[in-house]
C-alpha positions, 0 to 999 in steps of 0.5 A: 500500500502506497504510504500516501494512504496513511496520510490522515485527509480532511477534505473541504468542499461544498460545490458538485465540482468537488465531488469526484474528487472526494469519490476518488480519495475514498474509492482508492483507498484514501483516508478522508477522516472528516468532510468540511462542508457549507451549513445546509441551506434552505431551497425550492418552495418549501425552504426544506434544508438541503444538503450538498452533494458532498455532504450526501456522499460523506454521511453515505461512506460513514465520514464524519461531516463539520458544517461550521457557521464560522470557520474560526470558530473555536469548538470547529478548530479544536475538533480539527486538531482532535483529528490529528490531520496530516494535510488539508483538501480544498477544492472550490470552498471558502477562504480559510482562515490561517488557523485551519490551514496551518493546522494540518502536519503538512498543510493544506493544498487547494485544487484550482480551476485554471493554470496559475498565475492565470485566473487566480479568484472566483470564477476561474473557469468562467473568464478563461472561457469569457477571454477566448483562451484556447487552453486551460487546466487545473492546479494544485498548490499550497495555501497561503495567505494571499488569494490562490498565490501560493507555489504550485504541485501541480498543473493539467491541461485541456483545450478549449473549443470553440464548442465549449462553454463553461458547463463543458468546460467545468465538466472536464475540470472536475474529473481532470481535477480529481486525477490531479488530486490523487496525484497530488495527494501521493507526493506527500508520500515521502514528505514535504514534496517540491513545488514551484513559486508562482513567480517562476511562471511564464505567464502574468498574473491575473484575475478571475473576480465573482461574477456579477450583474454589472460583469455579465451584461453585454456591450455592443460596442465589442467586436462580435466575435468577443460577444460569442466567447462572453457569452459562451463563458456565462454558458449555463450560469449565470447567463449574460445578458442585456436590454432589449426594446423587440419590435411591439414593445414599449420598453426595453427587456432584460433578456438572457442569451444563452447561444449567439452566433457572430457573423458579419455586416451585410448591407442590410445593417449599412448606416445602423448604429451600434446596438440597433436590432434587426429582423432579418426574414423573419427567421434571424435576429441580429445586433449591430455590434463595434465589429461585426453583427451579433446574431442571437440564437436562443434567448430569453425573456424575462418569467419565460423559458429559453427559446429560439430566434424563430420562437419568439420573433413568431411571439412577437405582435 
């Protein structure tokens, strides 16, 4: 038996992100000897309690589970030390206070959804796909105090398509991220393994802030082209969106766009000024972006499903 199962493993996630990572751990043979995890929330009409994936599968493998309201709270941290942890998980979770992620014998080491220094922050996924990148991956390192700067185990990549959005993405990453885990995990084999300081990297530091109603809306005055990784980037959640007055209606909409498609300016768009809609054959709805024209494909209105261009132009009085 490799000596990285002897390791005592806490592990600290909530995100569906997390859970094959938590799968893997545990079906290798791994000992994930507590599962810290997010307070369950109320959800759905009711507001019934409802626990977290990871939660589920913890109770279900008999792992004791910690939901601390506060991470610093006082009986949370003593419980950590009773548990004689060698070294800490973190996959997509909270920051941690200094006083958790020292306590384990050899740290605490966080899975990252993006190649550091590239996309340190929230929502790493989300921009790199919202940026048009071509690549991107997964990183393993030491937590320290500043945000996701600490020196990297290691890394993995996968290309981004033009297919992709951030749900396909983010998929890949989750299984991709669990082999890395493991990996990660049985460096600690022999003791403190070597690691890399994000300072050594070619790549410039940057950033991947929460995800916001202000930095989710669309500017038409973009190229198109980049309109179509925006919103491919907020692809299935939270969505992009904008304000659009359609043809019959007195004000303008707060309508999601979930598929666009760039395409280039035709004589029936000379003259029109940035953000002007057009209804092209009564099968193409189309703006007029700072570069090119944005055509959108699925779409949706406010208390309404998703729909196509055709649906709702067929809506349309």
């Amino acid at each position: 038996m490799s000596k990285a199962k002897e390791l005592r493993l806490v592990y600290m996630a909530t995100a569906d992100f997390a859970l094959p990572s938590l799968q893997r751990l545990v079906e290798e043979g791994y000992q994930v000897c507590a599962v810290v995890t997010m307070p369950d929330k109320p959800a759905g009409r009711g507001m019934k309690l409802q626990e977290s994936k990871i939660k589920q599968y913890a109770v279900s493998q008999g792992i004791e589970v910690l939901q601390p309201i506060k991470l610093r709270d006082e009986g949370f941290v003593n419980r950590l030390r009773e548990l004689q942890p060698d070294l800490g998980l973190v996959v997509a979770f909270r920051m941690l206070p200094e006083v958790v992620w020292q306590l384990p014998r050899y740290g605490t080491v966080n899975l990252h959804g993006s190649l550091l220094p590239r996309y340190r922050g929230a929502a790493p996924i989300h921009w790199a796909v919202m940026n048009g990148d071509t690549e991107t991956g997964v990183s393993t390192f030491r937590l320290k105090h500043e945000l996701d700067t600490g020196d990297v185990l290691l890394q993995a990549t996968t290309p981004i398509t033009p297919e992709d959005t951030t749900g396909s993405v983010h998929d890949r990453l989750m299984y991709i991220g669990a082999e890395l885990l493991v990996q990660t995990v049985e460096l600690f084999a022999e003791g403190e393994p070597e690691s890399k300081s994000q300072e050594q990297y070619e790549a410039a530091p940057s950033h991947a802030p929460k995800l916001t109603k202000e930095n989710t809306e669309l500017d038409w005055t973009r190229p198109a082209v980049e309109l179509v990784n925006f919103v491919r980037g907020l692809n299935p959640f939270p969505t992009a969106w904008a304000n659009i007055q359609f043809p019959g209606q007195d004000a303008e909409s707060i309508c999601k766009l979930h598929e666009v498609e760039a395409i280039e300016l035709a004589e029936r768009h000379a003259g029109l000024p940035v953000g002007t809609l057009l209804i092209e054959g009564r099968k193409h709805l189309e703006v007029v972006c700072g570069a090119g024209v944005l055509r959108l494909k699925r779409l949706q209105l406010p208390g309404k499903k998703a729909m196509t261009a055709v649906d709702l132009i067929n809506g349309l009085h």
